[in-house]
MIDOSE-1310 file (N, C-alpha, C; in nm, 2 decimals, decimal comma, always signed):
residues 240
xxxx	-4,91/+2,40/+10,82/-5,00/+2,35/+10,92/-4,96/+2,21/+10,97; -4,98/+2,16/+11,10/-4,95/+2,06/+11,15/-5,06/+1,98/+11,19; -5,11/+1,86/+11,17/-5,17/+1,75/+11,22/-5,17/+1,65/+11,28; -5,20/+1,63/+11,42/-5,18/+1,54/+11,49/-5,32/+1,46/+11,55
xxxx	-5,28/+1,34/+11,52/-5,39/+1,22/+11,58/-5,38/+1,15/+11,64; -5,47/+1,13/+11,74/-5,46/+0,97/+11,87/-5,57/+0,92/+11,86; -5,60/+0,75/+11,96/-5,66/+0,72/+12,00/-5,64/+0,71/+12,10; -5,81/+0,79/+12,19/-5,82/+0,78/+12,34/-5,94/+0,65/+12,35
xxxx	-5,85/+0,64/+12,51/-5,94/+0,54/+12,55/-5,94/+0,58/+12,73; -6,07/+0,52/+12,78/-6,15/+0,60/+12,94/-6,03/+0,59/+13,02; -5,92/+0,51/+13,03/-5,84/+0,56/+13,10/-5,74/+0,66/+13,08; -5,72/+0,77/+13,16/-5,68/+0,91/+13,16/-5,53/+0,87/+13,19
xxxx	-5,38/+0,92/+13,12/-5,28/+0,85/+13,15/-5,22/+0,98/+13,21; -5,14/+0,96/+13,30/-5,07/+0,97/+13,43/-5,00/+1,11/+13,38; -5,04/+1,20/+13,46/-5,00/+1,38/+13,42/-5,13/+1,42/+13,37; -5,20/+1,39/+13,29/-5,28/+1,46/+13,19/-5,40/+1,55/+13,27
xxxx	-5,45/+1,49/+13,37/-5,53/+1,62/+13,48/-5,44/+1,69/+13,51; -5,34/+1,66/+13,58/-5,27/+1,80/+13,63/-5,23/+1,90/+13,54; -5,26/+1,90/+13,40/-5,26/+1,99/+13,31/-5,36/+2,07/+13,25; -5,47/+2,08/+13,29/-5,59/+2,11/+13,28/-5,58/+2,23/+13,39
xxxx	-5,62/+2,31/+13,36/-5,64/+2,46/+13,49/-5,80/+2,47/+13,52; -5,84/+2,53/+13,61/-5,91/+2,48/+13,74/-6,04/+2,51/+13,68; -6,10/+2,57/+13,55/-6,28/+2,57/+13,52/-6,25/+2,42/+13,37; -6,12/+2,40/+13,35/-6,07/+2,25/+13,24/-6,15/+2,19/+13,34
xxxx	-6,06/+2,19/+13,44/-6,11/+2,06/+13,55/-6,29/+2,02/+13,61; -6,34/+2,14/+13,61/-6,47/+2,17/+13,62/-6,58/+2,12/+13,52; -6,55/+2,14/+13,41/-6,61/+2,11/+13,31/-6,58/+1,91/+13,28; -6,44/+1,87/+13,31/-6,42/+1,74/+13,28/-6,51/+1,66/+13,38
xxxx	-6,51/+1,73/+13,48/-6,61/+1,70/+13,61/-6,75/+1,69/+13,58; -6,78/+1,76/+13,48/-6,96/+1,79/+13,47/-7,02/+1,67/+13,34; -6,88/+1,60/+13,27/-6,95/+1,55/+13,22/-7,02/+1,43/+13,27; -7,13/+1,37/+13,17/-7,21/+1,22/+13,27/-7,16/+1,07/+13,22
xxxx	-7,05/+1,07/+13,12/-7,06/+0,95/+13,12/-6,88/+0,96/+13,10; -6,81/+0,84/+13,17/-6,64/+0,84/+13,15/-6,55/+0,90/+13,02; -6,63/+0,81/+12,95/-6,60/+0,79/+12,83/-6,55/+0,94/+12,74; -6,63/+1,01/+12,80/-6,67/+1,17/+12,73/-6,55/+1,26/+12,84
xxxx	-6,57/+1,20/+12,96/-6,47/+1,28/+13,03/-6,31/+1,27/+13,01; -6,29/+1,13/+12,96/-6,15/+1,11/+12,92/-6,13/+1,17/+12,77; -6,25/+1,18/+12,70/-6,17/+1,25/+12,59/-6,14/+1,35/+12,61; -6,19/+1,47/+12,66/-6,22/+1,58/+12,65/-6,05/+1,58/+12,77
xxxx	-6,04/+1,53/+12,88/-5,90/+1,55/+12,91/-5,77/+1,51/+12,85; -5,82/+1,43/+12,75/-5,72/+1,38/+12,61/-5,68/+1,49/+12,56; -5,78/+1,54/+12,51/-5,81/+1,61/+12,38/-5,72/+1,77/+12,47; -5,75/+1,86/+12,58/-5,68/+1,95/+12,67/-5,53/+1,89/+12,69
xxxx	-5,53/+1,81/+12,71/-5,36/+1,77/+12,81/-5,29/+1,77/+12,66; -5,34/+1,72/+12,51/-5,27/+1,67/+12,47/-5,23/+1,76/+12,36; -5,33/+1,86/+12,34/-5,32/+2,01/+12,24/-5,22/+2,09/+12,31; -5,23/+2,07/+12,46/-5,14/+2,20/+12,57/-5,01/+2,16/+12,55
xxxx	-4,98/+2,01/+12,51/-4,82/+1,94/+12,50/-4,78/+1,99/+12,33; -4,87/+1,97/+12,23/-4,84/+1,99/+12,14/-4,84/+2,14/+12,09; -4,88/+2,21/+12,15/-4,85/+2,36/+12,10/-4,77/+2,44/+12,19; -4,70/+2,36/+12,30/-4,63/+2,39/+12,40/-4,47/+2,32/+12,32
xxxx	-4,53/+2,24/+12,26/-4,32/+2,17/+12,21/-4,35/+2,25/+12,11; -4,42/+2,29/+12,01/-4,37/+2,39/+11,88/-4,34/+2,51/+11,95; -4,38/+2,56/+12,01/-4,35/+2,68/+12,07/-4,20/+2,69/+12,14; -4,21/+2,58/+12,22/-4,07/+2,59/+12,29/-4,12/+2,64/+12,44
xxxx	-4,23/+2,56/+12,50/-4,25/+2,62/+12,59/-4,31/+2,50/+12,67; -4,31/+2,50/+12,82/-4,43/+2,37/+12,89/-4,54/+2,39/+12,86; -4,58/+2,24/+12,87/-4,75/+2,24/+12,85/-4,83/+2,33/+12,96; -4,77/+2,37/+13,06/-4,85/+2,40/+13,15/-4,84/+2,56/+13,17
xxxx	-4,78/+2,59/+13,09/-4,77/+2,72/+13,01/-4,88/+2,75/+12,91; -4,91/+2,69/+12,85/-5,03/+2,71/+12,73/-5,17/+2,70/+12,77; -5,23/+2,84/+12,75/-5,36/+2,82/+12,76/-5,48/+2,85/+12,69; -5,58/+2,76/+12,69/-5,66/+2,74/+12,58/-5,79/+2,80/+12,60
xxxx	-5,81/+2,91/+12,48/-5,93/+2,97/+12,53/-6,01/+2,99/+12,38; -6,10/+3,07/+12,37/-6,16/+3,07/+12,22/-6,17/+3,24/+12,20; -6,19/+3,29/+12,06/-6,22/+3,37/+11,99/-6,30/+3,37/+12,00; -6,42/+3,49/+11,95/-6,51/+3,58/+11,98/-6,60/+3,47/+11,88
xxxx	-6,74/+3,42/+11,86/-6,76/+3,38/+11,78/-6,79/+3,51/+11,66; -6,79/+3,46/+11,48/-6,79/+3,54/+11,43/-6,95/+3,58/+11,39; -7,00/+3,52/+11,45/-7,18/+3,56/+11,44/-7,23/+3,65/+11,53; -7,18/+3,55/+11,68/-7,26/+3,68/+11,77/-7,16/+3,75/+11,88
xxxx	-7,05/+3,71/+11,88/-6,95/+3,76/+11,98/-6,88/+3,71/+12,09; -7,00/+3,55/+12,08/-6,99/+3,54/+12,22/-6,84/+3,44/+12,22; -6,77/+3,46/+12,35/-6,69/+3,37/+12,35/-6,65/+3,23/+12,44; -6,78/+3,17/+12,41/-6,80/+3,04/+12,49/-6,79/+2,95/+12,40
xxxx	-6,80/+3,03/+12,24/-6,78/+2,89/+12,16/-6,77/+2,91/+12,01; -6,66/+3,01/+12,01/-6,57/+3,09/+11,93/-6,45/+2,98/+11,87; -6,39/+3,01/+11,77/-6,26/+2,92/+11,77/-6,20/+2,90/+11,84; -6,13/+2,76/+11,84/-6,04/+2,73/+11,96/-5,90/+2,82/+11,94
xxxx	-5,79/+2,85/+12,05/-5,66/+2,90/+12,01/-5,60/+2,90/+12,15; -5,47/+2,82/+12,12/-5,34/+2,86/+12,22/-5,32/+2,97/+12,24; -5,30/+3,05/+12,37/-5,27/+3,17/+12,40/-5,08/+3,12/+12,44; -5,00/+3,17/+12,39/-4,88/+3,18/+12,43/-4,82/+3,31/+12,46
xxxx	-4,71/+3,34/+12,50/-4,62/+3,46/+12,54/-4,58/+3,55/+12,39; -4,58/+3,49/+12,31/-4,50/+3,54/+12,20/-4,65/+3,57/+12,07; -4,78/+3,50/+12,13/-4,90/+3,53/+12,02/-5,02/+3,39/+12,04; -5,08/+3,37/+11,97/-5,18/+3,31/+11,92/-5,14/+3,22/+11,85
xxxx	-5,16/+3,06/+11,85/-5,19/+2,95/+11,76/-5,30/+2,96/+11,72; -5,37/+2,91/+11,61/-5,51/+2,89/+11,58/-5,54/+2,73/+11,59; -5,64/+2,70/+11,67/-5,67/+2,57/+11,67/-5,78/+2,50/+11,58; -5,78/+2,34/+11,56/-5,91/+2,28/+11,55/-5,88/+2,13/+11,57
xxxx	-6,00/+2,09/+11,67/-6,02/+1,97/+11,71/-6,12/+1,88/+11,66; -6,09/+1,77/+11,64/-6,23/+1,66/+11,54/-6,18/+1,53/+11,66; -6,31/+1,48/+11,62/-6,36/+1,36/+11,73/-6,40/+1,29/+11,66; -6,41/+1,13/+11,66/-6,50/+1,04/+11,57/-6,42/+0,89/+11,61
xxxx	-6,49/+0,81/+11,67/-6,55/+0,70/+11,71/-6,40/+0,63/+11,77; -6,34/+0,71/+11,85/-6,25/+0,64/+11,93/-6,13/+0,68/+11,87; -6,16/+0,78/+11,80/-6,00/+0,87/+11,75/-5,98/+1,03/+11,75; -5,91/+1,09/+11,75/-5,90/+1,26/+11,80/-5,83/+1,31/+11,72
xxxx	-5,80/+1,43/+11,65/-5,67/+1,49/+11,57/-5,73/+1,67/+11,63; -5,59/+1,71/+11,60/-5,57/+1,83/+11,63/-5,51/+1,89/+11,50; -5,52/+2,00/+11,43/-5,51/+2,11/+11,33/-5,42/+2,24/+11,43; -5,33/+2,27/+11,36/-5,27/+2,39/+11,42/-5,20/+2,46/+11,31
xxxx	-5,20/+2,64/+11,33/-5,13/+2,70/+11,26/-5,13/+2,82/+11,35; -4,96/+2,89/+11,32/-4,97/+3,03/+11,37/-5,00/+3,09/+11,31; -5,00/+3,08/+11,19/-5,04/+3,20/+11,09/-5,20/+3,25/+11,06; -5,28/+3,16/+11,07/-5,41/+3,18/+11,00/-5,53/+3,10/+11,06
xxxx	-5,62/+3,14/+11,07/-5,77/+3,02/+11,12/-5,75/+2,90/+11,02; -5,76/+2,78/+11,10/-5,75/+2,68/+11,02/-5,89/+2,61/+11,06; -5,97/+2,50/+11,00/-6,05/+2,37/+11,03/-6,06/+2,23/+10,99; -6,08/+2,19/+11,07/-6,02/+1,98/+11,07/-6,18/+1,96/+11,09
xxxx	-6,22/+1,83/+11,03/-6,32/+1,73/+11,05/-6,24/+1,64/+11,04; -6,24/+1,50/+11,16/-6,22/+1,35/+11,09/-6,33/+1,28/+11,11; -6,35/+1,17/+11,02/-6,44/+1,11/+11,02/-6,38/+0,90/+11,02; -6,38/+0,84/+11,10/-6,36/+0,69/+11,07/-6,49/+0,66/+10,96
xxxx	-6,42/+0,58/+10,89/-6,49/+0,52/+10,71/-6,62/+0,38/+10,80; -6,73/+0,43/+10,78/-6,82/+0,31/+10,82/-6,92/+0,35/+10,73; -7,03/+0,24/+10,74/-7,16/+0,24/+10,67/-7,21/+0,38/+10,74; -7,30/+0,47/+10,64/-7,36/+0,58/+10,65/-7,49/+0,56/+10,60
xxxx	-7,59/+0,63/+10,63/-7,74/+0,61/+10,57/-7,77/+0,72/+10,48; -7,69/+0,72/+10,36/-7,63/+0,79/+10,26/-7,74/+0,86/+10,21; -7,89/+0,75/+10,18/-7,99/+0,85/+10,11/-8,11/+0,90/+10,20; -8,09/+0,91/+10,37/-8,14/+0,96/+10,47/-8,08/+1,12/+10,48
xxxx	-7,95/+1,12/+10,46/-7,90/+1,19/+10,53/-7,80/+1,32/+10,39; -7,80/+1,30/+10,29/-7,80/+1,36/+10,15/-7,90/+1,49/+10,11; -8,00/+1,45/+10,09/-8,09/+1,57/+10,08/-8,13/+1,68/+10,18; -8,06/+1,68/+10,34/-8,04/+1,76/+10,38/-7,88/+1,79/+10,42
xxxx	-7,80/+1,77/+10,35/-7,70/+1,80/+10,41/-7,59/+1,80/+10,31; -7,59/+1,79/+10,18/-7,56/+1,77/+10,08/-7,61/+1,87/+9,92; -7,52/+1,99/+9,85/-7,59/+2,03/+9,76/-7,59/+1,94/+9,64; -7,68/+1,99/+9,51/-7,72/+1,92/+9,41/-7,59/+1,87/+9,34
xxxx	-7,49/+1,93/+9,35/-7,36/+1,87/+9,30/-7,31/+1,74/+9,36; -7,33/+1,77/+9,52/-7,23/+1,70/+9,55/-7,31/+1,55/+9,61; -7,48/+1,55/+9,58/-7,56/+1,45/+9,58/-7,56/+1,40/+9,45; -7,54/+1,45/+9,32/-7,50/+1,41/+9,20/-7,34/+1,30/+9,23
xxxx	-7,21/+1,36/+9,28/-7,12/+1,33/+9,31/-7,10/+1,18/+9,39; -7,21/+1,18/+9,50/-7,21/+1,08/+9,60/-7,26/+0,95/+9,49; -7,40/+1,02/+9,43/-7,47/+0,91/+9,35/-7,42/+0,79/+9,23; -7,34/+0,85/+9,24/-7,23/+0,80/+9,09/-7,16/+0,70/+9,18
xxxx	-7,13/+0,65/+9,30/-7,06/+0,54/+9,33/-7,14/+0,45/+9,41; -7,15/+0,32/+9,37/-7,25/+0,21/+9,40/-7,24/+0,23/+9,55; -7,40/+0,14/+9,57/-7,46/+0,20/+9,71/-7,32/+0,08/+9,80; -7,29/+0,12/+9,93/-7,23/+0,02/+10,02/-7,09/+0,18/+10,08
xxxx	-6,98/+0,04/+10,10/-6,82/+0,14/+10,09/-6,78/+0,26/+10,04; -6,80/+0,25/+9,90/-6,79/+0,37/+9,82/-6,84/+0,50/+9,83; -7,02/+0,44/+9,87/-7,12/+0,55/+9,84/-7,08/+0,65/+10,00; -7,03/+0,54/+10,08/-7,01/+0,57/+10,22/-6,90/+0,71/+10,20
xxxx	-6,78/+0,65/+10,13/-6,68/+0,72/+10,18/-6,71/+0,87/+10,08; -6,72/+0,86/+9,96/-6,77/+0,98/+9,88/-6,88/+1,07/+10,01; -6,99/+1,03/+10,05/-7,09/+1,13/+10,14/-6,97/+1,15/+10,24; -6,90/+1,08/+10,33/-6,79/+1,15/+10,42/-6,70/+1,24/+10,35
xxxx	-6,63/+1,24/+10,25/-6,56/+1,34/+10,18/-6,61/+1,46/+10,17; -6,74/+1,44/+10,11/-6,83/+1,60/+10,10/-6,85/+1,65/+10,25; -6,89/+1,54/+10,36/-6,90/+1,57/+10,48/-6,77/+1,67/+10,56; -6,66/+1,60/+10,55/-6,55/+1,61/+10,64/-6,53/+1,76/+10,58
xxxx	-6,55/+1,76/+10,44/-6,48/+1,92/+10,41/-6,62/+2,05/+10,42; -6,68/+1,99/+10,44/-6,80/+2,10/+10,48/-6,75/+2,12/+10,63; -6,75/+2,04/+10,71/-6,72/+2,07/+10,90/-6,61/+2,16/+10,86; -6,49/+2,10/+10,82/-6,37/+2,18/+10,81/-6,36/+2,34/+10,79
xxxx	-6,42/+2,37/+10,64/-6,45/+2,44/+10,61/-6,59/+2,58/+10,73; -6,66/+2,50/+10,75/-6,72/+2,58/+10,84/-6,66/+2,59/+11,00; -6,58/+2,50/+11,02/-6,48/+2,54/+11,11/-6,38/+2,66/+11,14; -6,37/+2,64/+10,98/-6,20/+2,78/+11,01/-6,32/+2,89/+10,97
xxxx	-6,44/+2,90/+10,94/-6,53/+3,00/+10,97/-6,50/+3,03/+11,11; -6,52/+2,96/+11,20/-6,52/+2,99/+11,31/-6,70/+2,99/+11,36; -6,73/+2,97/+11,26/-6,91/+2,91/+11,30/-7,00/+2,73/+11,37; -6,88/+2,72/+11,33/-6,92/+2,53/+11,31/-7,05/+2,51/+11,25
xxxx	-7,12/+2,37/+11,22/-7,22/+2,35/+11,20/-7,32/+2,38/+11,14; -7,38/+2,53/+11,07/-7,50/+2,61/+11,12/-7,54/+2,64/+10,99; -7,70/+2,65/+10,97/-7,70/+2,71/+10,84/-7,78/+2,66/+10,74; -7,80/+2,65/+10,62/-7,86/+2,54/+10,52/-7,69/+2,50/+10,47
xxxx	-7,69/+2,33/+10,48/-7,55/+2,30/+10,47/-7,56/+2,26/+10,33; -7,66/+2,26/+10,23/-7,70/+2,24/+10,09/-7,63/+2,33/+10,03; -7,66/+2,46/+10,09/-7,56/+2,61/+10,02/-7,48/+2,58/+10,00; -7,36/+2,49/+10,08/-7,26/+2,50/+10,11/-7,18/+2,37/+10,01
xxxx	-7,11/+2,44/+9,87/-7,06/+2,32/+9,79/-6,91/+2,33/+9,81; -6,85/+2,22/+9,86/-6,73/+2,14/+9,87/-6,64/+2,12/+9,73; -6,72/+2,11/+9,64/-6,65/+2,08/+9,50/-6,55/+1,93/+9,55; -6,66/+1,82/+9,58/-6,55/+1,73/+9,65/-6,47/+1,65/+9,48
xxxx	-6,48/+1,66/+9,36/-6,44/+1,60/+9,28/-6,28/+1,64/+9,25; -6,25/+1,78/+9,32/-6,17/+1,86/+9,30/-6,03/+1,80/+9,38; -5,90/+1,79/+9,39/-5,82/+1,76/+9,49/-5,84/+1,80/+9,62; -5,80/+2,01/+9,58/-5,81/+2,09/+9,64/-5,89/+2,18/+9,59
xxxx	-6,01/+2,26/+9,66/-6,09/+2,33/+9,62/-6,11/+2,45/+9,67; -6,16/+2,57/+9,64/-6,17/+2,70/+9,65/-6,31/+2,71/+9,71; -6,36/+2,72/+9,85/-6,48/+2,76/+9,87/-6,50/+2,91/+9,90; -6,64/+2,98/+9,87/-6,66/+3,06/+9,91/-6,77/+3,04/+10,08
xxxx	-6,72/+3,11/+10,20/-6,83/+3,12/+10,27/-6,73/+3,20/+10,37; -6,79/+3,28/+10,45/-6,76/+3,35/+10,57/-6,89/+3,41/+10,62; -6,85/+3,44/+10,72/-6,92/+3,50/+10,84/-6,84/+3,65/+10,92; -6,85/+3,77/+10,93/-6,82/+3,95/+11,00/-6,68/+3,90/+10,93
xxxx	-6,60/+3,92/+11,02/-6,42/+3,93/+10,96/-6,40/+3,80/+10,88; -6,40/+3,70/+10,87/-6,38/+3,58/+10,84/-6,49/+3,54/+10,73; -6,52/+3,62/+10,64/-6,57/+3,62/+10,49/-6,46/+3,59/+10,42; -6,51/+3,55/+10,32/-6,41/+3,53/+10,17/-6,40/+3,40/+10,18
xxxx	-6,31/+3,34/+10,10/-6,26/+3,19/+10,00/-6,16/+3,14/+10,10; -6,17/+2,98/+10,10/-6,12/+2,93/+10,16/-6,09/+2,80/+10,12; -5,94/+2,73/+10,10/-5,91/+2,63/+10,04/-5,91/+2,52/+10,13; -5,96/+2,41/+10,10/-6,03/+2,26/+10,14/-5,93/+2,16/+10,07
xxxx	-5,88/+2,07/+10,14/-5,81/+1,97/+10,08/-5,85/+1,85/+10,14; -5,80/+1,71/+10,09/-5,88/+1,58/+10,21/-5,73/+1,52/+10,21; -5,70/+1,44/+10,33/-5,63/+1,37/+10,38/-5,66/+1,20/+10,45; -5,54/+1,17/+10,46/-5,54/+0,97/+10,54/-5,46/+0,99/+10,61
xxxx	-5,48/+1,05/+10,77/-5,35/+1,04/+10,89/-5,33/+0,89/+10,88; -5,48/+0,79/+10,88/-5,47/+0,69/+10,92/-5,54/+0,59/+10,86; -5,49/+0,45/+10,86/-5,62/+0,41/+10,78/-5,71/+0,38/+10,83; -5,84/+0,37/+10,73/-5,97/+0,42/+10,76/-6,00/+0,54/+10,79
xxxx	-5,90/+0,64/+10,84/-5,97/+0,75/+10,91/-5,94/+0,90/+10,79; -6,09/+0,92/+10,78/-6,07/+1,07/+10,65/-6,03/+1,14/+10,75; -5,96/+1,26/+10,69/-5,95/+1,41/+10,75/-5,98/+1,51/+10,62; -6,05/+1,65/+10,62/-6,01/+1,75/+10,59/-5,97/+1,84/+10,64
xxxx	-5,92/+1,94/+10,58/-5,85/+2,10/+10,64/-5,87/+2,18/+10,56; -5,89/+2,32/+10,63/-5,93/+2,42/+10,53/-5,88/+2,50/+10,65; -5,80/+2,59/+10,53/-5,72/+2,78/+10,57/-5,77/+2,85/+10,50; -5,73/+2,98/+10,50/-5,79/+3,07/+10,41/-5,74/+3,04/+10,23
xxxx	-5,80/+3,11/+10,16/-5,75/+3,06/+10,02/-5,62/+3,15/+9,98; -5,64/+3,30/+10,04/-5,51/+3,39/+10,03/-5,37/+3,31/+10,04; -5,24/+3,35/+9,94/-5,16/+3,31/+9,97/-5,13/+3,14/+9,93; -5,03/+3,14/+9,96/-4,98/+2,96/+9,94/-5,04/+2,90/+9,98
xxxx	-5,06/+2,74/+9,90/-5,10/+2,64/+9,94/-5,00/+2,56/+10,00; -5,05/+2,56/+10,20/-4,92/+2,55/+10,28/-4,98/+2,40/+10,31; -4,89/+2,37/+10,30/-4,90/+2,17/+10,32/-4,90/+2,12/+10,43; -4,98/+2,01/+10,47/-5,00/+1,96/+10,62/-4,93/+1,82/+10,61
xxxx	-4,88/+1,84/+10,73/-4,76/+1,73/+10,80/-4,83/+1,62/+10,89; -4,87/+1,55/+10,95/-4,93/+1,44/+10,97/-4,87/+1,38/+11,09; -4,90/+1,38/+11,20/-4,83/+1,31/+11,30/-4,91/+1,24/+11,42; -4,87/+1,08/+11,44/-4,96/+1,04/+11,55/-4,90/+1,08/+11,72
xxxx	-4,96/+1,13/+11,78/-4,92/+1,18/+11,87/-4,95/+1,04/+11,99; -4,89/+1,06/+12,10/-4,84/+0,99/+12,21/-4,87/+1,00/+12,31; -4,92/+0,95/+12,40/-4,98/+0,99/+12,54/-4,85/+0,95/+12,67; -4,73/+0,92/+12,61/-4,59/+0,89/+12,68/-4,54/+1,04/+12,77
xxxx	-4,48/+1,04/+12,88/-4,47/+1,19/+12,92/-4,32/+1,26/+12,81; -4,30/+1,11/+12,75/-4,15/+1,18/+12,67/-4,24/+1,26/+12,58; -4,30/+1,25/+12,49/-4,36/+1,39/+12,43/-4,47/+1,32/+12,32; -4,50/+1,44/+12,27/-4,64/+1,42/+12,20/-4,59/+1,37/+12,01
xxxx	-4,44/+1,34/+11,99/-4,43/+1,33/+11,86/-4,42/+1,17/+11,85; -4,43/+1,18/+11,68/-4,39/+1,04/+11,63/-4,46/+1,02/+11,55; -4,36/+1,03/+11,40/-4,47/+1,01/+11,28/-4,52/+0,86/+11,26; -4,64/+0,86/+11,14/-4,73/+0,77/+11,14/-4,63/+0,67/+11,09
């Protein structure tokens, strides 16, 4: 699996609309505030370069559409995935407070949460969003930094994890135990095809900023590569 992260900022750099196809461009249009419209053409211009150089193909070749969701079918808000000539990428995108990363694999559904490390309102937001483990887990590290980053850990790998569901978000998220004490952990959850166990790991693209990922648990534990990506038209690489 490959990971790549940026920081966007409202100015849109030079190519990045012209790579967007014509309902991209519609929707960048609908949003109401800049700020939201430049990510969102970040976030398109810059997945279509990065799954277009592993491929071996132009950005303007790749196009991005989603999977069926696994609850109700619909496909407005299904997994993300590269369509290319030769198959299917599986995608996942995370957002958080002025930074982006992208998750990619051809092999398998994958899911990314990042979260930048700030004060959290730990004992607001714990007993609904957090099981009795992993509110035991948070509790054990003095209230401030700590308590902060432990509730993101259990956070980032719950999104992840219900990401390569292909569900996002949804649900009693208390059910839902991360085993964050663990390095890498074995969850159970799915939804129609996309049932069964699913391995969860945590990551530092950057400092301050958490990442998790989670693939299916079948098979190898395949290792993620890390890279900050580039808004330059020479290309989207360059490690951290």
């Amino acid at each position: 699996m490959e990971l790549w992260w940026w920081r966007h900022g409202t100015p849109v750099p030079e190519g990045f609309t012209e790579l967007l196809d014509a309902p991209e461009r519609a929707r960048a249009a609908a949003f109401r505030f800049p700020a939201h419209r430049a990510r969102f053409i970040w976030a398109r211009a810059l997945t279509k370069r990065i799954a277009g150089t592993a491929a071996g193909v132009p950005a303007r070749d790749v196009r991005l559409t989603r999977e069926p969701c696994p609850c109700c079918g619909d496909t407005g808000h299904g997994p993300l995935v590269a369509e290319l000539a030769d198959g299917a990428v599986h995608l996942s995108l995370s957002h958080s407070e002025g930074y982006s990363a992208l998750l990619l694999s051809p092999h398998h559904p994958v899911g990314l949460d990042i979260e930048l490390l700030r004060p959290m309102p730990v004992d607001v937001l714990a007993p609904t969003t957090l099981s009795a483990d992993e509110r035991a887990y948070v509790a054990e590290e003095p209230a401030g930094r700590r308590r902060s980053l432990a509730y993101l850990r259990c956070w980032t790998r719950k999104e992840a994890v219900l990401k390569a569901v292909g569900t996002g978000v949804v649900g009693d998220l208390t059910d839902l135990d991360v085993r964050p004490r663990e390095r890498t952990a074995r969850v159970s959850r799915g939804t129609g095809r996309r049932g069964g166990d699913w391995r969860v790991s945590d990551l530092l693209p950057a400092p301050g900023l958490l990442a998790a990922v989670a693939g299916p648990a079948a098979g190898p534990d395949e290792p993620v590569t890390a890279h900050r990506a580039h808004a330059e038209p020479s290309g989207p690489t360059g490690p951290i």
